[in-house]
N, C-alpha and C positions, 0 to 999 in steps of 0.2 A: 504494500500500500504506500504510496506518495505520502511523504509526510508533510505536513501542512505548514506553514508560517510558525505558526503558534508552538509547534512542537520543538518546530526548528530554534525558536529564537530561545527556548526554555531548554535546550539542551547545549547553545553554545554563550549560554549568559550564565553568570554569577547572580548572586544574592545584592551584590552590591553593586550591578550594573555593567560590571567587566565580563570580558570575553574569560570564558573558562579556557581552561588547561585543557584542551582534546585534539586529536588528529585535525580535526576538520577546522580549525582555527586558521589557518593560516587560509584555507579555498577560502572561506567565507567573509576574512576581513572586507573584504574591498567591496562585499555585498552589502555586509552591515553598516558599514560608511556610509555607501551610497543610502539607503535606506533610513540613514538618522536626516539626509539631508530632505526628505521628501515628507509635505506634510502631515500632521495626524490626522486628519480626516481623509487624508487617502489610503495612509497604510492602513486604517482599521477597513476600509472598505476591500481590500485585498484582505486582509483574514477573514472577513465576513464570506467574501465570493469565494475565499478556499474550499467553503463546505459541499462545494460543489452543486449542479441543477437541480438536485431533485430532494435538497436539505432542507436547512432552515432559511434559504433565500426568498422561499415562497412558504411561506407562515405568515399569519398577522404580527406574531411576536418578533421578528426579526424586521416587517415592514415599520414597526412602529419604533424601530429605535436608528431610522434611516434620518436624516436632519430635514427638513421642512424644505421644498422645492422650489424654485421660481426659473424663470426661462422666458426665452423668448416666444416669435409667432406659433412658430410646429409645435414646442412643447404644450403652449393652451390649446391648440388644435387636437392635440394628441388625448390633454389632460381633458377633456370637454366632451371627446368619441371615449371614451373611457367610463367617465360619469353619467351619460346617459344611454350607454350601452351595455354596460356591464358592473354597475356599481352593487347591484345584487349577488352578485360573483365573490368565489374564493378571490384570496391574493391567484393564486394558482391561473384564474379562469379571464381575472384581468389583464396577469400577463400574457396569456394565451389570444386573448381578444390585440392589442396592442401589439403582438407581434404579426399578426397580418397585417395591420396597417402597416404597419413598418416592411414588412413584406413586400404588400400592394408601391407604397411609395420608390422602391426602387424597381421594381419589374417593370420593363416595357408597355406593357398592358394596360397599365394604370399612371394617370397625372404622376408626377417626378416629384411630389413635395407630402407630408402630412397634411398639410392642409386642404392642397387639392383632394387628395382621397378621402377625404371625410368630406368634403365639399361636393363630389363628383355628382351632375345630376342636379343642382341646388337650383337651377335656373329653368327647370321644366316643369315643373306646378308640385302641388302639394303632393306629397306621396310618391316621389319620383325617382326619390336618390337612392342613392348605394346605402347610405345610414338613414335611416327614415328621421332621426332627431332633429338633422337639418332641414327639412321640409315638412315638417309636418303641423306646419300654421302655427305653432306654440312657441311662445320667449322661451329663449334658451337659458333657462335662469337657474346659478347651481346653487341652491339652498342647503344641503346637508353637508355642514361644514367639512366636518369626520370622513367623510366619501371625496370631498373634492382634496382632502391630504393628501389620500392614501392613491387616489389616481394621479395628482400629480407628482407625487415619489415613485410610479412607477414609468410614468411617462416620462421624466427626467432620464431615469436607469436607460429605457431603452432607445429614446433620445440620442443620448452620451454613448449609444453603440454598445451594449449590454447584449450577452449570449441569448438566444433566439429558438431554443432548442426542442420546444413545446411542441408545437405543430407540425415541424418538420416541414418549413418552406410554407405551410398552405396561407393560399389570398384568399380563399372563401371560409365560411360558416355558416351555420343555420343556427338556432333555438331547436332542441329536439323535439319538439309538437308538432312542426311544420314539416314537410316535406315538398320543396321545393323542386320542380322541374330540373333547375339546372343541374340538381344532386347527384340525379341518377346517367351524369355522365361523367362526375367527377370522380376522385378516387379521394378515399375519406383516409386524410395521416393521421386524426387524434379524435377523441372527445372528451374533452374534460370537462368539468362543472354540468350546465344546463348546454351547452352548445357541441355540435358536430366541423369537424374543420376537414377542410380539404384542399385540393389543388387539380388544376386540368391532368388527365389521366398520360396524356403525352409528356411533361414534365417531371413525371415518374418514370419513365419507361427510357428516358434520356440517362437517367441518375445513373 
């Protein structure tokens, strides 16, 4: 097993903050160096992302000790298809929803930006878009404080180019209730939470 950050730094430190006495002292100085120079809230976020995809990176209890978000256009684009798409959703199901966007925004297929793909469709009457929240005649007004946190701390994450590894590439999704036309030609990589994801069946068959 890889050993982690944490393991790492507790096997070649002392009690008093010094490099211990062991073989591996001398490979490591020049890591440990570089790493005293780089700030706290980034190396905690590398011990945190050591635990790997399928840890405590998707828990409430690990989102909630993430520091409070803010960002620019994509990020509130991102953090806003998040809130009134999936804010009923695990952490798990949010990042899962967010990484299609993220998906969709670089694939050919779809507008080149977060914003365009949450946007896509806004301009054809009510009920027309790819995310129904933008056309569906109602102010887009994010009232549950606690929901708009926790989707803009993950909208930030995967913003900032955060591992993607849920869905496995898919730019689609449904709600499990629904059964969508387009469904049954696509090839389903995941379902987590309440929703089904996917991607065009040719984009598999390329992999």
């Amino acid at each position: 097993m890889r050993m982690g950050l944490a393991a790492l730094f507790a096997l070649v430190m002392g009690t008093s903050g010094a490099l211990a006495e062991t073989p591996l002292t001398d490979v490591l100085l020049k890591e440990k160096q570089g790493l005293k120079s780089m700030r706290g809230a980034l190396l905690e976020q590398m011990l945190l992302r050591d635990e790997g995809p399928a840890g405590a990176r998707y828990s409430q209890g690990w989102l909630d000790k993430q520091p409070a978000a803010k960002g620019g256009q994509q990020w509130q684009c991102l953090t806003e298809a998040l809130y009134f798409e999936a804010r009923g959703e695990t952490v798990m199901g949010q990042f899962a929803v967010a990484e299609v966007i993220m998906n969709r925004a670089e694939s050919s297929r779809f507008p080149g930006s977060v914003c365009g793909v949450v946007k896509q469709g806004a301009g054809r009457g009510v009920n027309r878009c790819q995310f129904s929240y933008a056309c569906d005649g109602r102010p887009e007004t994010m009232s549950e404080a606690e929901a708009v946190k926790r989707a803009g701390k993950i909208a930030r994450i995967i913003v900032d180019g955060g591992p993607r590894p849920l869905t496995k590439g898919a730019t689609y999704y449904h709600a499990k209730w629904v059964s969508p036309r387009w469904s049954r030609k696509f090839a389903r990589t995941a379902t987590i939470g309440v929703h089904h994801f996917y991607k065009p069946a040719l984009e598999i068959s390329q992999n």
